[in-house]
VEXDREN-2710 file (C-alpha; in Angstrom, 1 decimal):
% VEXDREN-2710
k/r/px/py/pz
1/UNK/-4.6/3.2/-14.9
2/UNK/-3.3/6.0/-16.9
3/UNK/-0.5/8.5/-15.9
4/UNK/3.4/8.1/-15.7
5/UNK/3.4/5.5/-12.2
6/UNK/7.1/5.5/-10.7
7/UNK/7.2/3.2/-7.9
8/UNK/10.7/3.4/-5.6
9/UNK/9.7/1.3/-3.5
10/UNK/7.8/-2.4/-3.6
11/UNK/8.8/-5.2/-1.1
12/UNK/7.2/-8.8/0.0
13/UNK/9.0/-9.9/3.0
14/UNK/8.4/-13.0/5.0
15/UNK/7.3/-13.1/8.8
16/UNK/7.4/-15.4/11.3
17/UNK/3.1/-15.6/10.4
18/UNK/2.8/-14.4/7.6
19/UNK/4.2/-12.0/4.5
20/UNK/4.1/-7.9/4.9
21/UNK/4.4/-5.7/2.1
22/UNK/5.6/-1.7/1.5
23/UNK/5.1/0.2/-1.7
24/UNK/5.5/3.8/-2.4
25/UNK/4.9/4.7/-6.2
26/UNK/4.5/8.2/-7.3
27/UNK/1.5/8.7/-9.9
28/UNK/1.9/12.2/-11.7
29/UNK/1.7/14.4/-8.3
30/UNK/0.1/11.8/-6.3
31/UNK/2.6/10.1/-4.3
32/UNK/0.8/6.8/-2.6
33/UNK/2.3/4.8/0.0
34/UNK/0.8/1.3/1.5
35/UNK/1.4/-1.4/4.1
36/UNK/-0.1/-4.6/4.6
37/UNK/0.1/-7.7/6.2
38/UNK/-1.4/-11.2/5.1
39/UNK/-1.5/-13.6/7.7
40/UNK/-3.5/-17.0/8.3
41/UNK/-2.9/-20.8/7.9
42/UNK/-2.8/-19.8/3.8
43/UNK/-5.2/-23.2/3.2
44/UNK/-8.6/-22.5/4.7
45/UNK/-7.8/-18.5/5.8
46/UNK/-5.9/-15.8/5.4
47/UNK/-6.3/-11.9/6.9
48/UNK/-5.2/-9.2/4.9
49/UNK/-4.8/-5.3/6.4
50/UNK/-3.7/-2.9/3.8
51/UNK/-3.1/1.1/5.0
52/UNK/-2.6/3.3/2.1
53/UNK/-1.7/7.2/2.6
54/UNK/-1.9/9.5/-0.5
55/UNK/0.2/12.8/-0.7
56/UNK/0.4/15.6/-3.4
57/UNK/-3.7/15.0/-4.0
58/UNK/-4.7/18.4/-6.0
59/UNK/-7.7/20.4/-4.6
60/UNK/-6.8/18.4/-0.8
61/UNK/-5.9/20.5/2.4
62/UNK/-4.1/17.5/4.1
63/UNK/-3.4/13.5/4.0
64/UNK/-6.4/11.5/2.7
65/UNK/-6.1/7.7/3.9
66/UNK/-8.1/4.6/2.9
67/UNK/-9.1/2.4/5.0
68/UNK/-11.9/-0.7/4.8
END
């Protein structure tokens, strides 16, 4: 990926079951910001739900987000 990428924030924190993470890095103008959660018995499965919001897009009215 190219571009100056400035993350303030990046955190992996354990949960009673599973892990949840927050990131918000700043890309050029972009700024994206993402939670997720992985949960599961972390042998046979695991779920993962990610939410990412990007700000600052050029050429966008609004909030884009991506979702599966």
């Amino acid at each position: 990926m190219g571009g100056n990428r400035q993350c303030s924030k990046n955190a992996v924190t354990k949960t009673a079951d599973g892990w949840t993470s927050e990131t918000e890095c700043k890309i050029g103008e972009i700024t994206a910001t993402s939670r997720g959660s992985f949960t599961g018995d972390f042998k046979r499965q695991v779920r993962t739900e990610l939410e990412t919001t990007l700000t600052g897009v050029p050429d966008s009215p609004g909030r884009r987000r991506a979702r599966p």
